[in-house]
N, C-alpha and C positions, 0 to 999 in steps of 0.2 A: 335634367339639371340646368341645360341653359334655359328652359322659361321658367325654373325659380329664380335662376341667377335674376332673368330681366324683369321679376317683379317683386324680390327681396333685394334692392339698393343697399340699403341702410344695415342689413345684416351685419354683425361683430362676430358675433359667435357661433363657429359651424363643425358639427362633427358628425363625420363620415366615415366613423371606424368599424373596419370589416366588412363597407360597402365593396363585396370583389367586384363589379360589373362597371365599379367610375374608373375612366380612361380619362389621357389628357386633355380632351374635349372639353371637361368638368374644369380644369383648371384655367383652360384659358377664356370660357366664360363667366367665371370668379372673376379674372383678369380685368376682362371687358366693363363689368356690370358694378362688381361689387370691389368697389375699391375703399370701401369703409374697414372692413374685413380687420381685426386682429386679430384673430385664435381659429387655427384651421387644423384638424383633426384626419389624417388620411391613413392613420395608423392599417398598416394592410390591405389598402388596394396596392394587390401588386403588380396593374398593368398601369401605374404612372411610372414617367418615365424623365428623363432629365428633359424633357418640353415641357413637364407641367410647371416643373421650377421656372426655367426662362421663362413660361406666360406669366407666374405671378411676379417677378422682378420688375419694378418703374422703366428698369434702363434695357430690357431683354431688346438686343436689335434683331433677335428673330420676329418678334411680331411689332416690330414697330412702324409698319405699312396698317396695321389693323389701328380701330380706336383706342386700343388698352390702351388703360391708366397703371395696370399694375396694382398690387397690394401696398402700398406707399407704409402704411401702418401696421403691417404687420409683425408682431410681438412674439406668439405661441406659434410656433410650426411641431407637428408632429408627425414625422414617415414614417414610423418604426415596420419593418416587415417589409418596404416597397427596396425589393433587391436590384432593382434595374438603375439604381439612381446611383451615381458616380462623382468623382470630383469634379468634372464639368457641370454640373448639376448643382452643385452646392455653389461651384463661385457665379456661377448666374444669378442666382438665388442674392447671394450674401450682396452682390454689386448693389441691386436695387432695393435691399429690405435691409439695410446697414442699423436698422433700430430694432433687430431680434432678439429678446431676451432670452426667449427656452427654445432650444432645437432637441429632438428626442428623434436620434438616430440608430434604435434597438434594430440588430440583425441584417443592418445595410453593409452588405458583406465586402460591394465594390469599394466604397469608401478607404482612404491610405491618408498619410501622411500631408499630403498635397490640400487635401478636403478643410482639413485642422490648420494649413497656413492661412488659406482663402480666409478663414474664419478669422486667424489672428487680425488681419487685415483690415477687413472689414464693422466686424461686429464688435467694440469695443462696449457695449452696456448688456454682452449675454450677461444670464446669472444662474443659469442652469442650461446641461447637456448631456445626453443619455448617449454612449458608444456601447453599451454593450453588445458582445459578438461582434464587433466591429474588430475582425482578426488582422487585417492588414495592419492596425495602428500598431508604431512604435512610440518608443522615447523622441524621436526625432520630430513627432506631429503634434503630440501632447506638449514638449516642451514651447516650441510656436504659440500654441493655444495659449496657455499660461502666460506666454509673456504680453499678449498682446489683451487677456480679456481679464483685467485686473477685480474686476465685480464678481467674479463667478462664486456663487453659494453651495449648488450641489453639484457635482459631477458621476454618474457612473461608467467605470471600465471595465466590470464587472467581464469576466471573461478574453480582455483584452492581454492575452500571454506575452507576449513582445514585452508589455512595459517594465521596467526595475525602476529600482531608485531614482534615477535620474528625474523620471517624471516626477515621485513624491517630493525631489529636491526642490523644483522649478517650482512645482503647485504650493511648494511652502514661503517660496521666497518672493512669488505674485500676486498671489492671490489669499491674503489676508482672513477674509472674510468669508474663506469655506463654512459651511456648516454641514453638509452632508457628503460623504466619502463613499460610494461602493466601488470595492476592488476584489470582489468574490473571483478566485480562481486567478489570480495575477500571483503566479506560484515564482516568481524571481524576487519581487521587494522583500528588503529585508527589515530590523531593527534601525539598522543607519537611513533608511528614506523616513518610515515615519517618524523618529528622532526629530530630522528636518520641520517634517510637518507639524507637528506636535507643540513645537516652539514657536512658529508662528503663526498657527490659525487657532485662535482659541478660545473662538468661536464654536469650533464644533460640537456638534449636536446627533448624529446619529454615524458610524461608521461599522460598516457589512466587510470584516477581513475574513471571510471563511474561506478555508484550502488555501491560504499564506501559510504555506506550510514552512519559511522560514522564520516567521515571525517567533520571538521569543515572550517570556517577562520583563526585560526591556523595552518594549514599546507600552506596554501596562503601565511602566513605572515614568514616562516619559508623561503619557495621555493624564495619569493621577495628578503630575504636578502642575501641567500646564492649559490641560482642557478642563472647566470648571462646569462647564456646561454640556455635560458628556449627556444622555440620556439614553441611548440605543447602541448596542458594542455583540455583533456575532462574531464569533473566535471559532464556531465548528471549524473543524476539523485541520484544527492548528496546533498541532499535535507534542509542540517542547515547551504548551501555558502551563504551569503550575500553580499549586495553590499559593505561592508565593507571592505571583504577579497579581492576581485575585485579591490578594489583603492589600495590595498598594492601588488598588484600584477600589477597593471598599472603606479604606481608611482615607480617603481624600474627599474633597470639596464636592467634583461631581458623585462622589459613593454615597456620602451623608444626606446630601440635600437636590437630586437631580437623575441619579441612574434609575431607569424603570426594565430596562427589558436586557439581561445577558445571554446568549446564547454559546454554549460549548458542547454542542452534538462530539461528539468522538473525539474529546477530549482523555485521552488513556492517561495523562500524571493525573487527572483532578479527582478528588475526594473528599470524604464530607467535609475537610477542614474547609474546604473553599464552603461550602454553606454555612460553617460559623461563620465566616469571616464577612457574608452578603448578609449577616442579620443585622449588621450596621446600618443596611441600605432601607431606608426607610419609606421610600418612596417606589421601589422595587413589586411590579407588576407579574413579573412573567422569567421564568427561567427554561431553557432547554438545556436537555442533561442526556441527550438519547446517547446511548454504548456507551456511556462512563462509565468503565465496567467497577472503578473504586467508591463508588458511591452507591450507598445504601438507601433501604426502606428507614431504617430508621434516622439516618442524617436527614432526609425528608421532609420527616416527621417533626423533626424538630424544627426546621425554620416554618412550616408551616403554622406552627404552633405559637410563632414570635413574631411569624409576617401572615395572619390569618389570613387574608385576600389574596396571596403570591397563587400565582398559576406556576404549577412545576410539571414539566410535559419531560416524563422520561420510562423507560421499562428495562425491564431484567429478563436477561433471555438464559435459561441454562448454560453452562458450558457446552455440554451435546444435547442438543434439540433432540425429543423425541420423534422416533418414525410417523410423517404424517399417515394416519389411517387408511388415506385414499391416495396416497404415495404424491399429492400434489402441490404446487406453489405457495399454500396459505399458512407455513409453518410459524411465520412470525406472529400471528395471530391464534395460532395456535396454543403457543408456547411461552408466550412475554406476556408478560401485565403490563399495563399502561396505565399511570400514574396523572 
């Protein structure tokens, strides 16, 4: 890597995902050579380590005895997977690359609260951030984030259990211009955060609540009035939606003219009434329905029949599955139709 680095200068765009064998070697003759560099891809080398951050920062005073320049212009960073990397790491990082738009921080487990002040700090034009699996983060690091990175479009926290409302509070009353929400498995927010959210960004455009298992029809009835531009909404396994929230979700602006994809895996209240109620949705692509045990083949049938093109992914398993033959793990398959 360092004799591409010294004969690729001019390079922008470099991705090195699932290279296991790059060390921080690789970053700090990036550092050295390639200080054009926007968009760097290191997704899962996980022997980089917080020196490869300090090499590519302008201001790292670790290697400022060497020639580095630094990444001055760097925009797209992505670690996701490299677990060695810490809050020292990101405020190195953030000091000399304060012009970061997207960081994608999936499964950097060290990372806390301290990592997301660094950020409020410094990076003031992010517009996207991946924490998922990022279990150390609280309300207390998100809310920092928010108040400092007012641009921010999409974020996921997908798996970030710590966070409640608090964060949907902050994220609604900074950050305007959300358009993408993942909070898959953030099983504390409730109706009152998104509420929050709801009213203020509305904007959004695609939001992943699967396993909000507090979530009710209330957040449905909030998203119908205020997000117009809804287009992507998974609700698996959010378990007190009914077909209620569903009709105020299909009878609105994004229902009529903008939702394409619902997802309500293990949704136990929904019934075919919710597929009358999505044959409004006209633009309506794709539906997940798996263990809705109140919906039928022939509810099915029928939006099928009113939304010819809908993809409807769901199956009927009997009550008691019959004995598999060979006594083995493949019963689901055995015994469910797939739709």
């Amino acid at each position: 890597m360092k004799t591409f680095a010294q004969n690729c200068r001019n390079i922008e765009h470099l991705n090195l995902n699932g290279c296991t064998k790059i060390t921080d070697s690789t970053c700090i003759s990036l550092s050295k050579f390639c200080s054009k560099l926007k968009h760097l891809d290191l997704t899962s080398c996980v022997s980089i380590t917080n020196n490869s951050l300090k090499a590519l920062s302008l201001r790292s005073a670790v290697f400022s005895l060497t020639s580095s320049e630094g990444c001055r212009f760097l925009e797209h960073l992505n670690i996701s997977w490299c677990d060695q990397i810490s809050k020292d790491g990101i405020e190195a990082l953030v000091r000399g690359s304060g012009g970061l738009k997207a960081l994608f921080l999936r499964g950097c487990t060290q990372l806390d609260d301290d990592a997301l002040k660094h950020l409020q700090k410094y990076c003031p034009e992010l517009m996207t951030i991946n924490l998922q699996s990022c279990t150390q983060i609280t309300d207390e690091g998100l809310v920092s984030l928010c108040r400092g990175c007012h641009k921010l479009q999409i974020l996921c926290v997908s798996g970030c259990t710590n966070i409640t409302d608090a964060s949907l509070t902050a994220l609604g009353l900074n950050c305007p211009r959300l358009k993408i929400l993942e909070a898959a498995r953030c099983s504390h927010v409730t109706d009152a955060g998104f509420t929050v959210l709801a009213r203020n960004c509305h904007e959004l455009e695609k939001m992943d609540l699967e396993e909000c298992i507090l979530v009710t029809d209330n957040t449905l009835v909030q998203l119908s009035i205020h997000c117009p531009q809804l287009q992507a909404l998974s609700l698996s396994h959010c378990e007190l939606i009914t077909d209620d929230g569903i009709r105020h979700l299909s009878n609105s602006t994004c229902g009529h003219e903008r939702l394409q994809v619902v997802e309500l895996d293990n949704c136990p209240l929904i019934t075919d009434v919710t597929l009358e109620h999505l044959k409004s949705c006209h633009n309506l692509e794709r539906i997940e329905l798996y263990d809705c045990q109140q919906v039928t083949r022939a509810g099915i049938k029928r939006i099928r029949a009113h939304l010819p093109e809908i993809k409807v992914h769901a199956y009927f398993a009997p009550v008691t599955p019959p004995p598999s033959v060979h006594g083995g793990g493949q019963r689901l398959c055995r015994c469910c139709i797939i739709l």
